[in-house]
C-alpha positions as CSV (number, residue, x, y, z in Angstrom):
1,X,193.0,-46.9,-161.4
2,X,193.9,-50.8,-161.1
3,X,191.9,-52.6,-158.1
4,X,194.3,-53.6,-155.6
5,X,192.5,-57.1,-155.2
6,X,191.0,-59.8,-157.5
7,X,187.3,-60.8,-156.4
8,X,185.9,-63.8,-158.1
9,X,182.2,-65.5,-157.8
10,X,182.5,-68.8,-156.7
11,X,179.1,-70.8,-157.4
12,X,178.9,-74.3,-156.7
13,X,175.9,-76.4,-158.5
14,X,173.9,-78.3,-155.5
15,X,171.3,-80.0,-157.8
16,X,170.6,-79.6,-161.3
17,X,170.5,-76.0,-163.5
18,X,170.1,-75.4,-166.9
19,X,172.1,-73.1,-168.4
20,X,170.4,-72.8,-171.6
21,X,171.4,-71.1,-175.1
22,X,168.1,-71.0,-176.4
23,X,169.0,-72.7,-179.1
24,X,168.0,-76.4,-180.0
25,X,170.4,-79.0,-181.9
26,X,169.1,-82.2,-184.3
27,X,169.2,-85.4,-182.7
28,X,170.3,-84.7,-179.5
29,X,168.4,-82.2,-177.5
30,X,165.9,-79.7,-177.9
31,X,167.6,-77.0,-175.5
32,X,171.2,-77.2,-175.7
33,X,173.2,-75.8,-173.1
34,X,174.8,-72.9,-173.8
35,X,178.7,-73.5,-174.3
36,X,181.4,-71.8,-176.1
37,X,183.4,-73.0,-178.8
38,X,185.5,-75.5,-177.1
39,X,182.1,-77.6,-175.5
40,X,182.6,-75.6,-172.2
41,X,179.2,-74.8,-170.2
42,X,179.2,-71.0,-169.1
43,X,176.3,-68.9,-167.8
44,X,176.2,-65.7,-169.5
45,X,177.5,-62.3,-167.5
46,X,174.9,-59.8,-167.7
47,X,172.6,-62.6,-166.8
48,X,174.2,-64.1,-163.9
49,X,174.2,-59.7,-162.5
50,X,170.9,-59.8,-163.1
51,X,169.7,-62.7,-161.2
52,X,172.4,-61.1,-158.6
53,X,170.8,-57.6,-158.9
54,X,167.3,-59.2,-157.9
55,X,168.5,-61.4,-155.2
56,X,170.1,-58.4,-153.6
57,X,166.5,-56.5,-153.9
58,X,165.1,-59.5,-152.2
59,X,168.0,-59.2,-149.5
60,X,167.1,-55.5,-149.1
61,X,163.3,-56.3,-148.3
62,X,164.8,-58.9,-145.0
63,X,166.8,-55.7,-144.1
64,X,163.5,-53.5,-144.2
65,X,161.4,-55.9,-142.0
66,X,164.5,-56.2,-139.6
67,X,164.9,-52.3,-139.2
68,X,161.0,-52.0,-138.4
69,X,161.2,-54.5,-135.9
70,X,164.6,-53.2,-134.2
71,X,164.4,-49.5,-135.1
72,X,167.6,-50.1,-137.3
73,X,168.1,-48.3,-140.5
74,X,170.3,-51.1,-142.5
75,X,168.2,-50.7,-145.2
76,X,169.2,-47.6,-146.4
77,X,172.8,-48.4,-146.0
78,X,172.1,-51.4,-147.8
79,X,170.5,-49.8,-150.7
80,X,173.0,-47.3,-151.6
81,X,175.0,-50.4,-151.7
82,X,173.3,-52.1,-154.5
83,X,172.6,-48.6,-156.4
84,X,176.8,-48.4,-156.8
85,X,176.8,-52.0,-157.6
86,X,174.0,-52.6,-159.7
87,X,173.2,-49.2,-160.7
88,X,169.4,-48.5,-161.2
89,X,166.7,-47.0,-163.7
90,X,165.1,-44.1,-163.2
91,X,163.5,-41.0,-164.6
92,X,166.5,-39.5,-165.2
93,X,168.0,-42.4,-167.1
94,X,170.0,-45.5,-166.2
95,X,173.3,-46.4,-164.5
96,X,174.7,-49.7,-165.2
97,X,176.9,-49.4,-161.9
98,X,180.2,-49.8,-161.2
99,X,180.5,-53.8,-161.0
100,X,181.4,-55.6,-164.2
101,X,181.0,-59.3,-164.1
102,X,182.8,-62.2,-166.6
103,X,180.8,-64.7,-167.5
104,X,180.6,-67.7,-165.3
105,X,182.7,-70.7,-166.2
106,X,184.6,-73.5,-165.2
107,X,187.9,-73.0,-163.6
108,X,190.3,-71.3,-166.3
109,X,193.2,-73.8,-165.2
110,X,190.9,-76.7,-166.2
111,X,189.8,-74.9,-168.9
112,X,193.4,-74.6,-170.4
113,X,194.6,-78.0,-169.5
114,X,191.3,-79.4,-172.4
115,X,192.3,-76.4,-174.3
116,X,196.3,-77.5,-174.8
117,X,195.0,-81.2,-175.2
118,X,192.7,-80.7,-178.5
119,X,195.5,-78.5,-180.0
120,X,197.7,-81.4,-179.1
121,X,195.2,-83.7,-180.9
122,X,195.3,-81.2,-183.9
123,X,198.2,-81.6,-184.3
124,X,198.6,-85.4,-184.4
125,X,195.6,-85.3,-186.4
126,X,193.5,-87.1,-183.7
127,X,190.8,-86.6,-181.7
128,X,190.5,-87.8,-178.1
129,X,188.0,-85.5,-176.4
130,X,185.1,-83.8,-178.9
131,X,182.9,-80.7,-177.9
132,X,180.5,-83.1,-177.8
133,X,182.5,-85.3,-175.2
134,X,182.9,-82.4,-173.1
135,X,179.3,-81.2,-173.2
136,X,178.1,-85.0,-172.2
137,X,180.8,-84.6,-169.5
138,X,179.3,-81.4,-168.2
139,X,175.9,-82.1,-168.5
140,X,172.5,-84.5,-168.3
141,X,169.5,-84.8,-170.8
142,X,166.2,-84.5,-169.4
143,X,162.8,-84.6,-170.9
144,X,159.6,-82.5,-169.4
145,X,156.2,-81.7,-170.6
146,X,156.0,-78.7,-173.4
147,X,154.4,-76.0,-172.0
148,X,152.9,-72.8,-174.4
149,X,151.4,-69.9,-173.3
150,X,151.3,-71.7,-169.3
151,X,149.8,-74.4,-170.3
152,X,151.1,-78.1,-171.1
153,X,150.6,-79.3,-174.3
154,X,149.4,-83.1,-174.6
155,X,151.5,-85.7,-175.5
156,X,154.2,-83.2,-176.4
157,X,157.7,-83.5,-174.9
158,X,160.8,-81.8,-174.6
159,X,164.9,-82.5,-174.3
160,X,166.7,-80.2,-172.7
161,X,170.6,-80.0,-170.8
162,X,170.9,-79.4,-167.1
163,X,174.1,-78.3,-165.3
164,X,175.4,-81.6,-163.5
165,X,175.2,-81.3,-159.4
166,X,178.7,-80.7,-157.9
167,X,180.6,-79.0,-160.9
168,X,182.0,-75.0,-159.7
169,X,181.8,-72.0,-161.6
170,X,183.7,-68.7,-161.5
171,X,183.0,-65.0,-162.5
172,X,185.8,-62.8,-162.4
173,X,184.5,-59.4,-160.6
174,X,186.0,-56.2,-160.9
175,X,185.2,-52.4,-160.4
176,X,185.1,-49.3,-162.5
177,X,186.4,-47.1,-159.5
178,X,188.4,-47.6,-155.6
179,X,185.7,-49.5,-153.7
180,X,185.8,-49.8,-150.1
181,X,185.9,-52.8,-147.5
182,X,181.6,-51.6,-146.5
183,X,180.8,-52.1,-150.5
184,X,183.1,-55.4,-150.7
185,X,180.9,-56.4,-147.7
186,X,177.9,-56.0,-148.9
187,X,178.3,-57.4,-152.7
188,X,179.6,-60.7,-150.1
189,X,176.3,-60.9,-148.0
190,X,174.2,-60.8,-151.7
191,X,176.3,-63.3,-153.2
192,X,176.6,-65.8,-149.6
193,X,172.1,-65.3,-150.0
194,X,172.2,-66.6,-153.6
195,X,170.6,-69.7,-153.2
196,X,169.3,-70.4,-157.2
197,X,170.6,-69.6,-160.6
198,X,169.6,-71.1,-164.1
199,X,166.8,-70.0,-166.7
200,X,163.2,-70.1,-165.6
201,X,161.4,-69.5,-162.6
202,X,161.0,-73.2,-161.4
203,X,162.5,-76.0,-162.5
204,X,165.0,-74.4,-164.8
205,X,167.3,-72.7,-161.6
206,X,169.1,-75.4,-159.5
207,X,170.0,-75.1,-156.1
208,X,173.6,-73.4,-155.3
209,X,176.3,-72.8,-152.8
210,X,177.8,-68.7,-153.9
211,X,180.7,-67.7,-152.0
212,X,183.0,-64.5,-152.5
213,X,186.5,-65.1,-153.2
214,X,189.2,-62.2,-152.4
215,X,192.7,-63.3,-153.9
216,X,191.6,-66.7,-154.6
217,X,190.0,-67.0,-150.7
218,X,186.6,-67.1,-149.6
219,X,185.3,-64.6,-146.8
220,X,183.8,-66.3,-143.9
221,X,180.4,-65.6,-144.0
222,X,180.3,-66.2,-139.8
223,X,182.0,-62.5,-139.9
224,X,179.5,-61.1,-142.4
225,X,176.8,-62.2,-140.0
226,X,178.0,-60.2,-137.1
227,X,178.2,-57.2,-138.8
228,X,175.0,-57.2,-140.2
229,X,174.2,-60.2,-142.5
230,X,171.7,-61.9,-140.3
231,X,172.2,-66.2,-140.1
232,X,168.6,-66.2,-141.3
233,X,169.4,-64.8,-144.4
234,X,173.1,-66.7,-145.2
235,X,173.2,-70.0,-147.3
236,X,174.3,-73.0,-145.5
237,X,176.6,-75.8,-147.3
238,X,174.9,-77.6,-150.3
């Protein structure tokens, strides 16, 4: 059964990220971003759920100190939620859930607009805008102390990318079964709470601004935190 709506992850890069490949590239940096064939950034799906999936476990412990202090049980509610989401492991086996994310990249209109450009420039023979260009575009180069094992290692450096600040991301959501307006909620309240994404623990995950889009508009999180979402636990603007 087609879904009735189109959801989409809107994630908005308030300081630096790095979106890393794992890869490193000769002369340039020693982390490259991670970037499909055209030179456009993109943070990879299962990745982006997962970083999703533990937020929403984080969001899930608030609930749990709020129902022992009001005698609620939102937690419960709540968890159910991001088992049919998320799914979960177990001793039974795993369910990967019934949310499916696309990776997360830059607006697809933008996207296309580069796209028709360089077949333009194929055409003619003639190149305007590289990979390269865009990359340099899209990102900074940074260096930072090498680290093995925890621990620094003297006089040894390293390059790496990082997400420029104010650039927006998309993930196109969608759902293997009819979800209801409760679930919708809920998925809303873990992605208006997502506050970092990017590789690593610390310096690696830049400060965001998520929203949920329904049909290309955002829910107003003031509505979410009357029924349940809790100010304390909603991101502000960047």
């Amino acid at each position: 059964m087609g879904q009735e709506k189109n959801y989409q992850i809107e994630i908005k890069i308030c300081s630096e990220a790095i979106f890393t490949s794992g890869e490193k590239e000769s002369n340039l940096v020693q982390s490259r971003a991670q970037t499909d064939v055209h030179g456009f950034i993109y943070f990879h799906a299962k990745t982006l759920k997962g970083q999703l999936k533990r937020q929403a476990f984080w969001l899930l412990r608030q609930y749990a100190v709020m129902d022992l202090s009001e005698g609620k049980t939102r937690a419960n509610s709540f968890y159910e939620s991001i088992v049919r989401l998320f799914g979960i492991s177990s001793e039974e086996g795993q369910s990967s859930g019934l949310m499916k994310l696309s990776n997360l990249e830059l607006d697809e209109k933008l996207r296309n607009y580069f796209i028709a450009q360089r077949k333009i420039d194929e055409e003619k023979d003639y190149c305007r805008i590289s990979p390269h260009d865009l990359i340099a575009a899209q990102t900074h180069i940074r260096t930072g102390i090498q680290m093995e094992n925890g621990v620094a290692i003297n006089k040894m450096l390293n390059t790496f990318h990082t997400v420029r600040k104010g650039l927006t991301f998309y993930s196109t959501v969608s759902f293997e079964e009819e979800v209801n307006r409760a679930l919708i909620d809920d998925l809303a309240r873990i992605v208006y709470s997502f506050r970092r994404i990017g590789a690593g623990i610390h310096r690696g995950r830049g400060e965001i601004k998520a929203s949920l889009l329904i049909d290309g508009k955002k829910m107003p999180y003031d509505q979410l935190m009357n029924t349940g979402g809790g100010r304390s636990v909603l991101l502000q603007d960047c």
